[in-house]
C-alpha positions in Angstrom: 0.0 0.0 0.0 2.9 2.4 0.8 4.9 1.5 -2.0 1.6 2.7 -4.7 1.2 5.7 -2.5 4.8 6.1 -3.2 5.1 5.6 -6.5 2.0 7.7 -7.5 3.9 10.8 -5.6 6.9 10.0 -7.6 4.9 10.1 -10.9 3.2 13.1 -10.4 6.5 15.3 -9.0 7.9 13.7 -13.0 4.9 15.4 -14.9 5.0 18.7 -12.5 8.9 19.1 -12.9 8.7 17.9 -16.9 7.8 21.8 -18.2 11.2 22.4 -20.1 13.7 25.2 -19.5 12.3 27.9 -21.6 8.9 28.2 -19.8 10.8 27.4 -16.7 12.8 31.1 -16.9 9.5 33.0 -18.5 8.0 32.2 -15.7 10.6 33.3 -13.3 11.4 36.4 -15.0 7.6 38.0 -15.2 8.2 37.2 -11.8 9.8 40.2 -10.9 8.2 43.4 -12.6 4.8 41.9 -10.9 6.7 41.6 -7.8 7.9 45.7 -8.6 3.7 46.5 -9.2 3.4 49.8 -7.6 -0.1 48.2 -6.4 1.8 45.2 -4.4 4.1 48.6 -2.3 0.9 50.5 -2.0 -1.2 47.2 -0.9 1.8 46.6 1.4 1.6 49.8 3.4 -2.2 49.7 4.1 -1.8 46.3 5.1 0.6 47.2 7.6 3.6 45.4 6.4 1.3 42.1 6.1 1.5 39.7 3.0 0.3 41.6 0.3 -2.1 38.9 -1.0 -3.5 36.5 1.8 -4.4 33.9 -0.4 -7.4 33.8 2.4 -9.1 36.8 1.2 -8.9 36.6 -2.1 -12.1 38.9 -2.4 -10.1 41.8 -0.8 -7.4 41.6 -3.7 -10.1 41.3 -6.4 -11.3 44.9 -4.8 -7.4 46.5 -4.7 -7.0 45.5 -7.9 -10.1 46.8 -9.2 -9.9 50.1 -7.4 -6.2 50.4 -8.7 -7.6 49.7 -12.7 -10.2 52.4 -11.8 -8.0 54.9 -10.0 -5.2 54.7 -12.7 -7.7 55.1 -15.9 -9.3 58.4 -13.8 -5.9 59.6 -13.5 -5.0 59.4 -17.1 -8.0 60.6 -18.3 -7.8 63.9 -16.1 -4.1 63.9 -17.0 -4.8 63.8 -20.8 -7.6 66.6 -20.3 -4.9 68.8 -18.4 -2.8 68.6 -21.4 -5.2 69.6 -23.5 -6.6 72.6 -22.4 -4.6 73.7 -19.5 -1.1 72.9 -20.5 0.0 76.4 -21.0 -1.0 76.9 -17.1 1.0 73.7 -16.5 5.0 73.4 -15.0 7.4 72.1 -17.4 8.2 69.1 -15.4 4.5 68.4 -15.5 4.5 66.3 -18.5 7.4 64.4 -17.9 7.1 63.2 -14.4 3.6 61.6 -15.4 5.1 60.3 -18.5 7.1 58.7 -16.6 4.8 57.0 -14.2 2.8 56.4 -17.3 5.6 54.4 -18.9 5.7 52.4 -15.6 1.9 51.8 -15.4 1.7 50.7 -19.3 5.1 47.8 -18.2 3.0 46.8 -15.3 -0.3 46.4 -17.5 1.7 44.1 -20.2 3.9 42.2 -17.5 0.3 41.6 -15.7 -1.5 40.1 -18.8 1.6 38.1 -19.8 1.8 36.1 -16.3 -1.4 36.3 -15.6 -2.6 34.5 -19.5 0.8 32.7 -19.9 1.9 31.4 -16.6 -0.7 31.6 -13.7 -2.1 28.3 -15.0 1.2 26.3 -15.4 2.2 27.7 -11.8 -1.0 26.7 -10.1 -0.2 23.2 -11.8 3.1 22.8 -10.8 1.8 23.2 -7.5 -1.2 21.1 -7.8 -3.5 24.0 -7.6 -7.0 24.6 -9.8 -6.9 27.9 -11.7 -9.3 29.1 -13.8 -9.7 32.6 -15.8 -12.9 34.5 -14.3 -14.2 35.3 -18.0 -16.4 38.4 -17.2 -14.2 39.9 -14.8 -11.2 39.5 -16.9 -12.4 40.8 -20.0 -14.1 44.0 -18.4 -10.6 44.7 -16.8 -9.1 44.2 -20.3 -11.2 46.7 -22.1 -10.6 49.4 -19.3 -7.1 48.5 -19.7 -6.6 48.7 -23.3 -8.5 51.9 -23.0 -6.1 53.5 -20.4 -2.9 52.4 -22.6 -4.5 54.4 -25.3 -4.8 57.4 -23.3 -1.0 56.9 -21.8 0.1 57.1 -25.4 -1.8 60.0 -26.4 -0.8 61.5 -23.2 2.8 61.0 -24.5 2.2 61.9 -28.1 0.8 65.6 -26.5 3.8 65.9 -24.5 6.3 65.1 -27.3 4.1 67.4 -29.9 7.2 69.1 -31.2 8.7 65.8 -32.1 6.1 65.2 -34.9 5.1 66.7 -38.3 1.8 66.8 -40.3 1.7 68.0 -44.2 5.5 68.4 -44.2 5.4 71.3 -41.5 7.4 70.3 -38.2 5.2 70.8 -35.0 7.6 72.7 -33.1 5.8 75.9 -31.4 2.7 74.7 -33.3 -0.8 73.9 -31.4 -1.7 70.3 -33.0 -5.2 69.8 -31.2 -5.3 66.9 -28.5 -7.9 64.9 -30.2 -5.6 64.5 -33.2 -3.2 63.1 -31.2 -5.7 61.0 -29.4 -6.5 59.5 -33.0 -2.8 58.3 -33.8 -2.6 56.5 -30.3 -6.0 55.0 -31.5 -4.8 53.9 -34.7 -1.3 53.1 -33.7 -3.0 50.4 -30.7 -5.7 49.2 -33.1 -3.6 48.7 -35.9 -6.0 50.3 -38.3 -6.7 53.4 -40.4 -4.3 56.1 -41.1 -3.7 59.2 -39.4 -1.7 62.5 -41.3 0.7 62.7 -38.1 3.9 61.5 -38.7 7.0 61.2 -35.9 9.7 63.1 -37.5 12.8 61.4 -35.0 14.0 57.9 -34.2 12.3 58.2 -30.5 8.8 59.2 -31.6 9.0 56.5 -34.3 10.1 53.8 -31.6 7.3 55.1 -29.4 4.9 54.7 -32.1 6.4 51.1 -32.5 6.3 49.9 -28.9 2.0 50.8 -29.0 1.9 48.8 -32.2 3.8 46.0 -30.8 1.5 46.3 -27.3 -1.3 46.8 -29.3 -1.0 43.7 -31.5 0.5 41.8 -28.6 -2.4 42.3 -26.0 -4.8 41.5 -28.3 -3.3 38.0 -29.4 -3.0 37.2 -25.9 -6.5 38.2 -24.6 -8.0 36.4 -27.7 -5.6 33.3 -27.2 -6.7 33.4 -23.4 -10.1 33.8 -23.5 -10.4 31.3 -25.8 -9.1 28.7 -24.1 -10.8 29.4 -21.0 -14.0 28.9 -22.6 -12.9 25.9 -24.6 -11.5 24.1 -21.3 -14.6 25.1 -19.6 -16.8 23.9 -22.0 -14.8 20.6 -21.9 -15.5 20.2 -18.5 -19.5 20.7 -19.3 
């Protein structure tokens, strides 16, 4: 009796530990910018110093984390407004302090989705663990997500105005309205349509580049994910 019990534990450690190198280091490396989540320091200090998520109370992290997606897309949004019709009014380190907590947030949003659709699962099985993708949930917090990248961007774009060119005429000391701007951050996340701004530099171009590539990349995963949460629940029906 000991000795099935034995090697049943044996086989299933084999089949845990069998996951190959390569999804082995992914998974350790997204590791650490969700460990670096500004949400995980600020959960920290109003939990007193506590574990940041009790896996107990899982209820109370669903509500940090929805209260962060919330807090963060109000912020941007009231951010890109300021820029719009009060930058004048504005400090000049204004603009590039938030675009630099902007840049963070957008990391923390891509590093998020990539553990959470890639890797969650194959930790929780590893460990022996049921994990499942709350459909509903997920997808709402994608939307609002994909919506706040596109205002981080357009945020940038209005920052970096000088930087780009429409009709051949460089933008420097020229008002390009904010909604134009909002329109290439649109386009450059979608993937779709054109837009008659043009980054005249390498950075603006690269900038432009990086939404594509998070643009394009988001939606392969969230479609890949939600897929197969619905198929494998479906198979379980």
């Amino acid at each position: 009796m000991l000795a099935g019990e034995q090697s049943n534990m044996n086989e299933q450690r084999t089949a845990g530990d069998d996951r190959g190198f390569i999804l082995d280091l992914c998974a350790g490396v997204f590791r650490v910018p969700r460990a670096l989540s500004p949400l995980d320091v600020i959960v920290w200090f109003a939990r007193g110093g506590r574990p940041v998520w009790p896996s107990d109370i899982d209820h109370i992290r669903r509500r940090y984390v929805d209260a962060w997606v919330l807090a963060n897309l109000v912020l941007v949004v009231a951010l890109f407004v300021c820029s719009a019709y009060g930058r004048e009014a504005l400090p000049s380190w204004f603009g590039w302090a938030f675009g630099v907590y902007g840049g963070i947030r957008v990391f923390e949003i891509v590093a998020y989705y990539f553990d959470m659709l890639l890797f969650q699962k194959a930790r929780a099985q590893w460990r022996r663990k049921h994990h499942e993708i709350e459909f509903p949930r997920t997808l709402l917090l994608v939307l609002l997500n994909y919506a706040e990248i596109v205002l981080w961007f357009a945020f940038f774009y209005r920052t970096l105005d000088w930087r780009f060119e429409t009709g051949g005429v460089a933008l420097d000391g020229f008002y390009q309205s904010s909604e134009q701007f909002l329109n290439l951050s649109v386009v450059k996340m979608a993937g779709i349509g054109q837009t008659g701004i043009v980054p005249a530099d390498f950075w603006t171009r690269l900038l432009c580049s990086t939404e594509s590539a998070v643009g394009y990349g988001m939606l392969a995963l969230v479609i890949g994910g939600v897929v197969g949460s619905v198929w494998a629940q479906s198979q379980k029906k």
